[in-house]
C-alpha positions as CSV (number, residue, x, y, z in Angstrom):
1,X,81.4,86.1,146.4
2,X,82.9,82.7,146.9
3,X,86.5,81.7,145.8
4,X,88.6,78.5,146.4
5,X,92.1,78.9,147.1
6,X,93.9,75.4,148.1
7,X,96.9,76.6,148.3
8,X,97.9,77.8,151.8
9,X,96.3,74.1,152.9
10,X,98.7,71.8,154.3
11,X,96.5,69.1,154.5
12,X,96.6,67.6,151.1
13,X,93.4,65.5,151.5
14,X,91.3,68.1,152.8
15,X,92.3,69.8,150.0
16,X,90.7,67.1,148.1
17,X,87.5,67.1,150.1
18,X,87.2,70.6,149.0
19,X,87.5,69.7,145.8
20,X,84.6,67.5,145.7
21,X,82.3,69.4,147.5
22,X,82.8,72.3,145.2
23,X,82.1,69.4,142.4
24,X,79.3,68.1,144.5
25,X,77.6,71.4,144.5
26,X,77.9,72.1,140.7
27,X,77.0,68.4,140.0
28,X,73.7,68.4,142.1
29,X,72.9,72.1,140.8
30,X,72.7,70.5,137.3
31,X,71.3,67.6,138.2
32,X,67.9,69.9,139.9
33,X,68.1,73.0,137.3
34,X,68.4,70.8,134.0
35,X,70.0,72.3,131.2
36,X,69.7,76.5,130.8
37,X,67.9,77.8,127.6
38,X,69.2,79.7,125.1
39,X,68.2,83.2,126.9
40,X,70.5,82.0,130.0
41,X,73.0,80.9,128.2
42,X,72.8,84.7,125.9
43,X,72.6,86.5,129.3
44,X,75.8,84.7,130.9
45,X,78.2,85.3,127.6
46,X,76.7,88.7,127.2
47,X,77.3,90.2,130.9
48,X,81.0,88.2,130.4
49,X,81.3,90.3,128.1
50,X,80.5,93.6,129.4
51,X,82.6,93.2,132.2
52,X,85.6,91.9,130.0
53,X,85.5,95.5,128.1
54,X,84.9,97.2,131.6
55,X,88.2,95.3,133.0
56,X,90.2,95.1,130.2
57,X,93.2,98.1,131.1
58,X,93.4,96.1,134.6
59,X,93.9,92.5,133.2
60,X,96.4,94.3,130.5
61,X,98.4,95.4,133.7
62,X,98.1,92.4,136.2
63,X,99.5,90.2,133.2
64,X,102.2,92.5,132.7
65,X,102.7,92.3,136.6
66,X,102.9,88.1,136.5
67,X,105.6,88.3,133.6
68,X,107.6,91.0,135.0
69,X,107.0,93.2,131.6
70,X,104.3,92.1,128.7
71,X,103.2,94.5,126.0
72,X,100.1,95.7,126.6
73,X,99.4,95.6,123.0
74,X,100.1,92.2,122.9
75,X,98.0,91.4,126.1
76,X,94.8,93.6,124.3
77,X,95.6,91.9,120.7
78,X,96.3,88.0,121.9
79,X,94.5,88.0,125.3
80,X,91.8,90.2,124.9
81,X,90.4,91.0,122.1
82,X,90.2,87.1,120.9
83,X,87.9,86.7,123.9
84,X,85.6,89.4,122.5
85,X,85.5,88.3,119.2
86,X,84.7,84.6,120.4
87,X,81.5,86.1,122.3
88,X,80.4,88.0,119.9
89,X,80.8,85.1,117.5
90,X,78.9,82.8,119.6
91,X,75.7,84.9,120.9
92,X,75.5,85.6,117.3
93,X,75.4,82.0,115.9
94,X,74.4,80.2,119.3
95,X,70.9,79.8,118.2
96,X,71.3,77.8,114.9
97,X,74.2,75.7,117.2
98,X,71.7,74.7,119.5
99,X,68.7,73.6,117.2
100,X,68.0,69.8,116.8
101,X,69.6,69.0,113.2
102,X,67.8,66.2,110.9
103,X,69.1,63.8,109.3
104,X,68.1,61.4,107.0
105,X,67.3,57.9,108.0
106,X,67.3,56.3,104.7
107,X,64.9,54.4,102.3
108,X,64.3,51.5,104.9
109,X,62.9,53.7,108.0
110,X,61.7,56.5,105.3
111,X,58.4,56.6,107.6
112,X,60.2,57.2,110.3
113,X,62.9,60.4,111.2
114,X,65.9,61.2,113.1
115,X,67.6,64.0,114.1
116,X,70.3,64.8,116.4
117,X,69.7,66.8,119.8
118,X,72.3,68.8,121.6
119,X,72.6,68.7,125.4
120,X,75.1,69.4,127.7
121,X,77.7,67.6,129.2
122,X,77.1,68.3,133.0
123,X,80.0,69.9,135.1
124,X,83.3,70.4,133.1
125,X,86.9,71.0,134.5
126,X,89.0,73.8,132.8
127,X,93.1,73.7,133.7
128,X,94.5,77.1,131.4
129,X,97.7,77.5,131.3
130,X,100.3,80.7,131.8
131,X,101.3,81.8,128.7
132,X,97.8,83.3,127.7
133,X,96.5,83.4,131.1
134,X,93.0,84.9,130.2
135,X,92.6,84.2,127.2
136,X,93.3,80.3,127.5
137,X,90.9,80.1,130.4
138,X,88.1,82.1,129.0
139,X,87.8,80.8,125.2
140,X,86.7,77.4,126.8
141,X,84.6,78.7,129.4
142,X,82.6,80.2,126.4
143,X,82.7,77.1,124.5
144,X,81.2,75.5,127.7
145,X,78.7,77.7,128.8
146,X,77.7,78.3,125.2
147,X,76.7,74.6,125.5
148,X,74.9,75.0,129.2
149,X,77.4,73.6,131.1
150,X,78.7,74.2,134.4
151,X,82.4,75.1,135.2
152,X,85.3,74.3,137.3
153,X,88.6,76.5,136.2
154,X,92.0,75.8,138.0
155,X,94.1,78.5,136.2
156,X,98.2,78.7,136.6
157,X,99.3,78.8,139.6
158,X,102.9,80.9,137.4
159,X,100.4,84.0,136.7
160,X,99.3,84.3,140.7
161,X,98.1,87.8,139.8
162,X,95.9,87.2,136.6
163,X,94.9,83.9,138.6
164,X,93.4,85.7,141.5
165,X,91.4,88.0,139.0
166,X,90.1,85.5,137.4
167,X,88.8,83.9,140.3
168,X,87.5,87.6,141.6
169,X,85.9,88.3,138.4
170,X,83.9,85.1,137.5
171,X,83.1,85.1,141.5
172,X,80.9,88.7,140.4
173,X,79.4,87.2,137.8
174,X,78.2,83.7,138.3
175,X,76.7,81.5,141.5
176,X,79.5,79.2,142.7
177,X,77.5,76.6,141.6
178,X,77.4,77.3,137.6
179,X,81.2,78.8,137.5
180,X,84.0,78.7,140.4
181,X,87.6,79.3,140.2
182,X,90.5,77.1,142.4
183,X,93.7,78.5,143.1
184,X,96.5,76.2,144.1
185,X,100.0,74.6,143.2
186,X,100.9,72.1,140.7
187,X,99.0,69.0,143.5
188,X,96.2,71.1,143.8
189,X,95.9,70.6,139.6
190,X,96.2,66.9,139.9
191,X,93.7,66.7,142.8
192,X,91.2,68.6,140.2
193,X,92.3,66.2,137.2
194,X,91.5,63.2,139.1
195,X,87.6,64.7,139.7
196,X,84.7,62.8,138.0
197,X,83.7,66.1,135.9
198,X,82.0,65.2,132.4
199,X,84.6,66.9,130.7
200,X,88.3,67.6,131.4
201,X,89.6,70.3,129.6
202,X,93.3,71.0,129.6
203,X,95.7,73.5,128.0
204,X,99.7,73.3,128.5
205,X,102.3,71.0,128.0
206,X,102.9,67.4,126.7
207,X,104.6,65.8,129.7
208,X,101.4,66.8,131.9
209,X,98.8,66.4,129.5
210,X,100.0,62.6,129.4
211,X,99.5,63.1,133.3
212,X,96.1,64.7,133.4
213,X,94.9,62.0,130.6
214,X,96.2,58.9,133.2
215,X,94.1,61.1,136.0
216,X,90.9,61.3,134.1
217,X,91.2,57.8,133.1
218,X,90.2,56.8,136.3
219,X,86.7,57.9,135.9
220,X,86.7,57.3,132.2
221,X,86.3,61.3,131.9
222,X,86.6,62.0,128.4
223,X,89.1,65.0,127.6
224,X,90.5,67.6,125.2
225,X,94.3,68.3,125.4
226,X,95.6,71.6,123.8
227,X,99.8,71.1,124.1
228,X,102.1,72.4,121.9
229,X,105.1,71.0,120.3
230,X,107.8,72.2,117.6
231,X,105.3,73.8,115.0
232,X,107.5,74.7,111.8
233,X,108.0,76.7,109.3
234,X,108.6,75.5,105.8
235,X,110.0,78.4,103.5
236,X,109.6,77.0,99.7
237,X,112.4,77.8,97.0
238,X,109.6,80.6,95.4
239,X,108.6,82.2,98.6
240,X,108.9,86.3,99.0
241,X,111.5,85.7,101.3
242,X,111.0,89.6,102.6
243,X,107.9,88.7,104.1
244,X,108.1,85.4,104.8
245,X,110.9,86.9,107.5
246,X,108.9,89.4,108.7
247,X,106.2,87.1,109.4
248,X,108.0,84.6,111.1
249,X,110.1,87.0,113.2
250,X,106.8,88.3,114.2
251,X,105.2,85.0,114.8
252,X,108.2,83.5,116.7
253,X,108.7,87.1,119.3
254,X,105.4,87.8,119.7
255,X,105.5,87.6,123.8
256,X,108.9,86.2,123.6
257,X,108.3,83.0,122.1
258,X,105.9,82.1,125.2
259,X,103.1,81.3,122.8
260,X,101.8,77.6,121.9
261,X,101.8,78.0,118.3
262,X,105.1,80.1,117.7
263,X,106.9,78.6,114.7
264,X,109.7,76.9,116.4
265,X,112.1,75.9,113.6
266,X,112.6,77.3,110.1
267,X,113.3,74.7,106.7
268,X,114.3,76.8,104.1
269,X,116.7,76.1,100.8
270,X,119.8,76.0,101.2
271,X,120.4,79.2,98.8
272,X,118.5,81.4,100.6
273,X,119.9,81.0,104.0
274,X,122.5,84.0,103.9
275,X,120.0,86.1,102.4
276,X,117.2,84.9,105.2
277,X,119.7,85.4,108.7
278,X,120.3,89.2,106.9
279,X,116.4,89.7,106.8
280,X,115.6,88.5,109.6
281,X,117.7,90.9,111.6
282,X,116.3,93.7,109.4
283,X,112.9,92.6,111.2
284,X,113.4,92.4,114.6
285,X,115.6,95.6,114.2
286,X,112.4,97.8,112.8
287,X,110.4,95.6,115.3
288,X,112.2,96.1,118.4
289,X,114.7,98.8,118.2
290,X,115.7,98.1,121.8
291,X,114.9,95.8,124.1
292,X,115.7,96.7,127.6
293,X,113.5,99.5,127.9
294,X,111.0,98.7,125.5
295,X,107.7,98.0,127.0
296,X,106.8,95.8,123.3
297,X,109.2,93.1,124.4
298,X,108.1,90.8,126.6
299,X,110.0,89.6,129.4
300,X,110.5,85.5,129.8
301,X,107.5,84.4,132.1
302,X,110.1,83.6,135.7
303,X,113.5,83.0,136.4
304,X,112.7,78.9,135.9
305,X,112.2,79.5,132.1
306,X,114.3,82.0,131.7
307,X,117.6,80.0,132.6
308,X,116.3,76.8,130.8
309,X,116.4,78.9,127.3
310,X,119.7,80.2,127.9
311,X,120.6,77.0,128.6
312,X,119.5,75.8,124.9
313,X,121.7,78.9,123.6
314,X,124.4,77.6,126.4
315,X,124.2,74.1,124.5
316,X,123.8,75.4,121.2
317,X,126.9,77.4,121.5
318,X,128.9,74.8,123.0
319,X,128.6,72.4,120.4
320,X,129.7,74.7,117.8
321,X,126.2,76.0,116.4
322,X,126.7,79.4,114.5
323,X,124.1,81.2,117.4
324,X,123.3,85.2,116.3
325,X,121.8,87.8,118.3
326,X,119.6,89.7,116.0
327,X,119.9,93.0,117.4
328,X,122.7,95.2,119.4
329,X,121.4,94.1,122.7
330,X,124.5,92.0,123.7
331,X,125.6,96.0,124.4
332,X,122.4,96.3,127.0
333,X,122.4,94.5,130.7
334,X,119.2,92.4,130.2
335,X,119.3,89.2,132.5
336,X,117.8,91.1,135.6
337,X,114.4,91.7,133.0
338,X,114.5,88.3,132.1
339,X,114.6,89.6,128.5
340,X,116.5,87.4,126.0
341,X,117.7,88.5,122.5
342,X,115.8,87.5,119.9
343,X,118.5,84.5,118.5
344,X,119.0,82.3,115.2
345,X,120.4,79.0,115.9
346,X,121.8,77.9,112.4
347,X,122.0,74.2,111.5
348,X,121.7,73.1,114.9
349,X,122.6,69.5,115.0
350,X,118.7,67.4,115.7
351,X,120.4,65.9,119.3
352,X,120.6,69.6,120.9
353,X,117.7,70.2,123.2
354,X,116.8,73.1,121.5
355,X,115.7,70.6,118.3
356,X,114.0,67.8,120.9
357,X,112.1,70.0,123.1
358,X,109.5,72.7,122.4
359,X,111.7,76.1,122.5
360,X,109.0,78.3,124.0
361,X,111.2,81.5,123.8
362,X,112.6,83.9,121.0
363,X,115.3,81.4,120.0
364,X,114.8,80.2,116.5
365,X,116.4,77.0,114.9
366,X,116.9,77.4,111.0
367,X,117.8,74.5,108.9
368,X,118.2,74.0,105.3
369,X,117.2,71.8,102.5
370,X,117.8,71.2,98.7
371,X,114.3,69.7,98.0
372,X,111.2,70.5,99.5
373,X,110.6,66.7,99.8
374,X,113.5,67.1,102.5
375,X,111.5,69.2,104.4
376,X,108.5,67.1,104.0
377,X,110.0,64.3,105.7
378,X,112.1,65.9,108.3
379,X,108.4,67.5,109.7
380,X,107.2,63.5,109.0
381,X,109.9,62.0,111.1
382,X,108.6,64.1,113.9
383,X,105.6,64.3,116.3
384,X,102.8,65.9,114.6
385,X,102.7,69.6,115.6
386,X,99.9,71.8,117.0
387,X,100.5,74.5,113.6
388,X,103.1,74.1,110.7
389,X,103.5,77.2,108.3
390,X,104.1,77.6,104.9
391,X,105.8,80.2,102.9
392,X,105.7,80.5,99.0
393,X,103.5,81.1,95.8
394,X,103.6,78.1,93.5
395,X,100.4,75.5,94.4
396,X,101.2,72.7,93.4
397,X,104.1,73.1,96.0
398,X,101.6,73.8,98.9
399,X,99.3,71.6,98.4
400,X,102.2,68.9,98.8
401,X,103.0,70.2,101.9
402,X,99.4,70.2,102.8
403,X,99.1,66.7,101.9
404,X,101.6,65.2,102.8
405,X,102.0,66.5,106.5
406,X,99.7,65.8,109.5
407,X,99.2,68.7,111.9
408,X,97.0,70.8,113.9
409,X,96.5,73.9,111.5
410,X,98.6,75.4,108.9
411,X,98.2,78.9,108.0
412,X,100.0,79.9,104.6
413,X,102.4,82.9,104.2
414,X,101.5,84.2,107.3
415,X,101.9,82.5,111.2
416,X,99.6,82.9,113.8
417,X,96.2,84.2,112.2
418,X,94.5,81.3,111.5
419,X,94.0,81.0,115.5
420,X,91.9,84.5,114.8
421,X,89.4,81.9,112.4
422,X,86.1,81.3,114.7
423,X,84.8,79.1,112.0
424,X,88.3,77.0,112.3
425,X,88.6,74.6,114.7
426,X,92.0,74.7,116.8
427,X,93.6,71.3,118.5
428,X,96.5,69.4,118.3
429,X,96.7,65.4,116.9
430,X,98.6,63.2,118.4
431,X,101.7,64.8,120.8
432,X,100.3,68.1,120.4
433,X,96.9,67.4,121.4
434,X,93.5,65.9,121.5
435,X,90.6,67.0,119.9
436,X,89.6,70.9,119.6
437,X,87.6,73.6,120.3
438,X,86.3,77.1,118.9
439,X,83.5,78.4,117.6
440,X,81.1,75.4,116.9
441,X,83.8,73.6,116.8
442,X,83.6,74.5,120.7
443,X,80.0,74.2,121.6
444,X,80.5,70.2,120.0
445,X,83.2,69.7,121.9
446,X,81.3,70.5,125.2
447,X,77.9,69.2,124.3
448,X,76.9,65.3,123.8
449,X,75.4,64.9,120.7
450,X,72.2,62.7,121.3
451,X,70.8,60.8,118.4
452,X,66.7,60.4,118.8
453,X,64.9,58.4,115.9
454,X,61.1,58.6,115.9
455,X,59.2,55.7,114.5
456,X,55.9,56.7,112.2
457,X,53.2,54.7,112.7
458,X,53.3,52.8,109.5
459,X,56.2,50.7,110.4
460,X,58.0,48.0,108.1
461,X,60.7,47.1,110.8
462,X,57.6,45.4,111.9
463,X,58.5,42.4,108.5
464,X,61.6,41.7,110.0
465,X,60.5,41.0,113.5
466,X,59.9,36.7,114.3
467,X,58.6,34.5,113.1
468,X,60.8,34.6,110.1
469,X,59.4,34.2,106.7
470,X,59.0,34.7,103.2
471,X,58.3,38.3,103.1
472,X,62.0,38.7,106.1
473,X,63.5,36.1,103.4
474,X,62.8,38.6,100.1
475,X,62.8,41.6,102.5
476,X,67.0,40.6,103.7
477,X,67.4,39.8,99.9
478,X,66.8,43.0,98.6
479,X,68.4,45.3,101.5
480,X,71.9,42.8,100.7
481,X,71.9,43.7,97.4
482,X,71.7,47.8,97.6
């Protein structure tokens, strides 16, 4: 069992030697062995797997150890259980991925024929992120061994204990040369950006994805970013406002807030605010009855985060928002669980950092409108988000929100679920991200996708070759005027 831990090392560029020789190894181990078959690649997802469901109480309770308290419903239903269903998903449809597809090469090479073959990429670099700390790292670790790749993870260095499992549990598994784990701080993650892999995956915020895309840019590594941004919630005039509420409220506190795709502002009309701020405290009260003792609320990730969102309510408050707690708990000493109310912010004025700045927390901006137009361009005026969410029942109403907005995924009158979709693919455009991942979705994303055209051996290409003449001359003619 081999692990990498950097951290400890005080010598920054022999942390970077390591680095490459860990690459080195995987690099020249691909380079000898080729790409795996399908049976390999079946037998590595499907003893992942096993020892996923063997594990799965102890990752529950080391992630609830790195946040201090986290559900371990939550953990099982948003960490877990997607993982499993992504395997399951995969060794089930892995075969027809991986089969060379044809395509037609039209009327002019009809003696010939094409098709597209899928190899993979080499040795890909996987940085996951806190918030989901197993689940993050493993869905593109599938994805990428699905396509026969080898693997690099650096996960958080903010979840130490989930961190060290990880690298513990895929050192069991795999040869450090097909899948190996580096621990380390926030330098040791832009020594691993800065590596020559053939893929650079990345999952966490803007402001260092734009710093992981200027470190792979060096080696012209191609990369997928999954960031985040201010996904919202668009509540039309017709909506059932009762369950629009609950779902958002559930959406928005599911672990705190601490989750990529929570919806992070509400737009709703203007009449049904009053009646929406009275639901929504309905919610969270049959949701989370208390919250100091309540093992379903989840406690904000470290003392870092926690003050920077009561800072936004800090701000909020001082420039006159109307700021609610939702529940009784202002009664209940929470700041030494790092547990924070579950808290509208109503009409919150767009220069507050709580409107520029991913909330990430259960704080929750509401704003009105008196067309759904408004609401439209607000989102427009905006970067794109990673999800956007809409609530009501008349069509022609949500398909001009669907139209007329530009986002990662939208799921309608619900949040969250369409992330549960293995057929879907999930990535950001623009702020919130670059390109995406899932399912097949997934396997594309870590594969090269190698066109191969096979010439018959009648061959009319052969007309067109030098010396030009009559037959090139009525030849050009006719394919110009198709």
């Amino acid at each position: 069992m081999e692990t990498a831990n950097l951290t400890d090392s005080n010598d920054v560029n022999g942390g970077s030697s390591k680095l490459a020789q860990l690459f080195r190894r995987q690099h020249e181990a691909f380079l000898a062995a080729g790409a795996p078959g399908l049976d390999e690649r079946l037998d590595d997802l499907r003893k992942l797997r096993r020892a996923i469901q063997r594990d799965t109480a102890r990752i529950a309770e080391l992630i609830c150890a790195d946040f201090g308290n986290r559900s371990r419903h939550e953990s099982l239903l948003a960490d877990i259980w997607p993982v499993l269903s992504a395997i399951r998903h995969t060794t089930k449809n892995l075969p027809r991925w991986m089969k060379p597809k044809r395509v037609p090469v039209g009327l002019e090479l009809s003696w010939g024929h094409a098709r597209i073959v899928y190899q993979p990429l080499g040795v890909v670099g996987i940085i996951s992120p806190w918030n989901y700390p197993f689940q993050l790292a493993m869905e593109p670790l599938i994805s990428a061994l699905a396509a026969g790749n080898r693997v690099m993870l650096k996960p958080s260095e903010l979840t130490p204990s989930t961190s060290e499992f990880l690298a513990e549990f895929l050192a069991e598994l795999f040869p450090p040369d097909k899948v190996t784990t580096v621990l380390g701080d926030a330098q040791v993650g832009a020594d691993f950006s800065r590596l020559p892999f053939d893929h650079l995956f990345y999952t966490g915020s803007t402001a260092v994805g734009q710093l992981v895309m200027q470190a792979a840019a060096t080696n012209l590594t191609p990369v997928t970013l999954e960031l985040g941004g201010k996904s919202p919630c668009i509540v039309g005039e017709d909506a059932r406002l009762p369950d629009a509420a609950r779902a958002i409220l559930y959406g928005k506190l599911l672990s705190a807030g601490q989750t990529c795709i929570a919806p992070d502002y509400v737009l709703l009309h203007e009449r049904h605010l009053e009646e929406f701020i009275e639901l929504a405290a309905d919610a969270v009260k049959k949701l989370y009855p208390s919250l100091k003792n309540n093992p379903d609320y989840t406690s904000i990730v470290n003392e870092r985060h926690y003050q920077r969102i009561v800072q936004l309510i800090e701000e909020a408050k001082s420039k006159c928002a109307r700021v609610i707690e939702l529940t009784q708990a202002q009664n209940e000493p929470l700041s030494g669980d790092r547990k924070i109310p579950p808290t509208l912010v109503v009409q919150p004025d767009d220069e507050l950092a709580l409107m520029r700045e991913e909330v990430f927390g259960p704080v929750l901006p509401v704003k009105t409108y008196r067309r759904l137009g408004e609401a439209i361009d607000y989102v427009n005026c905006r970067p794109r988000p990673l999800a956007l969410y809409y609530f009501g029942e008349n069509k022609g109403d949500r398909d001009e929100v669907l139209r007329k907005t530009i986002s990662g995924d939208v799921s309608i009158n619900n949040t969250l679920m369409h992330i549960a979709v293995n057929d879907l693919p999930f990535g950001g455009i623009g702020a919130s991200g670059i390109g995406s991942y899932h399912g097949e979705f997934g396997f594309q994303t870590f594969s090269h996708r190698k066109g191969v055209f096979v010439q018959h051996r009648l061959n009319s290409t052969v007309l067109l070759r030098p010396p030009y003449g009559r037959m090139a001359e009525f030849i050009l003619k006719l394919l110009l005027r198709r």
